[in-house]
N, C-alpha and C positions, 0 to 999 in steps of 0.2 A: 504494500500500500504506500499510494508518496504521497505527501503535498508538500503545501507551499506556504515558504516560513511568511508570518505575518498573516495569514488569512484562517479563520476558524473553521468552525465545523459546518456545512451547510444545516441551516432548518430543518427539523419533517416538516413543521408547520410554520407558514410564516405570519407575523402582526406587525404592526406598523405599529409605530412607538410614536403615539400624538401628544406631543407635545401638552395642550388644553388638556387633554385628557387626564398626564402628568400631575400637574397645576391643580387637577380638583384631587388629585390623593389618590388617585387608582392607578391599578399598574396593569396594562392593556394582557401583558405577558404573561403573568400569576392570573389574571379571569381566564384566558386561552387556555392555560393549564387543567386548571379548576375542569372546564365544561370536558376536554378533552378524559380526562378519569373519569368524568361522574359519569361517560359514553363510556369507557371500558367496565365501569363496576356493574352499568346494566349487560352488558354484553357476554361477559366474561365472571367466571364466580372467580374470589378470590381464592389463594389455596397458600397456606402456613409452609413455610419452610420445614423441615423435622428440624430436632435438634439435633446435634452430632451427639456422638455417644461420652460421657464421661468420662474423663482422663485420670490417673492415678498423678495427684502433682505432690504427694507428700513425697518428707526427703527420706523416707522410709529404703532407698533405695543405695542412700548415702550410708548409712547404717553398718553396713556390712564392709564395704572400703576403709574406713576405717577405723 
């Protein structure tokens, strides 16, 4: 994969950052968001990560060394 230094990552979605809009306290970017989840959480069920399994982190292992 290349790109090119100085330029980010392209959009999935693009919004226009209005200025007025700014000005009254809204952020055009964070509502786009917002609408865009609240269309996956209809669409899509969520689903929980598992947890990883528990790790032995005592120094019980140290013990023996010595």
């Amino acid at each position: 994969m290349w790109f090119w230094e100085g330029e980010g990552v392209a959009p999935d979605v693009e919004v226009w950052d209005d200025p007025n809009i700014l000005m009254q306290g809204r952020d055009p970017q964070v509502e786009q968001v917002v609408k865009e989840v609240m269309n996956l959480l209809e669409t899509q069920s969520p689903e929980m990560t598992p947890a990883p399994e528990r790790e032995d982190r005592t120094a019980g292992d140290l013990k023996e060394i010595y």
